[in-house]
N, C-alpha and C positions, 0 to 999 in steps of 0.2 A: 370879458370881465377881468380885471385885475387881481392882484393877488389879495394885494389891502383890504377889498372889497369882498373879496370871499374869505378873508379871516373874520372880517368883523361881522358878516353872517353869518360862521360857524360859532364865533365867541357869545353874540346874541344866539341864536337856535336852538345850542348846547341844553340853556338851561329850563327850554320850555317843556310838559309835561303834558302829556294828552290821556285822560283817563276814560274808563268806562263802567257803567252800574250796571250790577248783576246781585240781582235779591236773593241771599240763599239763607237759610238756616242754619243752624250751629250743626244740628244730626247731617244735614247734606253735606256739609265742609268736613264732619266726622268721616262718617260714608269714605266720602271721597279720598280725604287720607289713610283709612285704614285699609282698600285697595287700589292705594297704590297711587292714585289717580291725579293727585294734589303731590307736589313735592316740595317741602319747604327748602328752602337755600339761602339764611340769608345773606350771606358774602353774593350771592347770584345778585338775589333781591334787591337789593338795597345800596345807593350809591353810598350814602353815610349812614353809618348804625355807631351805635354807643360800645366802645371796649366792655371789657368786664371786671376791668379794675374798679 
């Protein structure tokens, strides 16, 4: 494989997104954060987030 050829499958790849559903409740996501279990981050989370300007 080329080089050209593996940039423009990393350039295409980059921005593909593979998710997955999981049904929970507000109380279970509560739960879950209040020990501990859930960690919000979202500089972690998130490739772009809004400032707070």
């Amino acid at each position: 494989m080329n080089l050209s050829r593996l940039k423009t499958q990393i350039e295409t790849a980059k921005n593909d997104f593979i998710t997955d559903g999981y049904s929970m409740s507000i109380g279970e996501i509560a739960s879950l954060y209040k020990e501990g279990e859930l960690i919000v981050n979202p500089t972690f989370q998130r490739k772009f987030r809004w400032s707070r300007a």
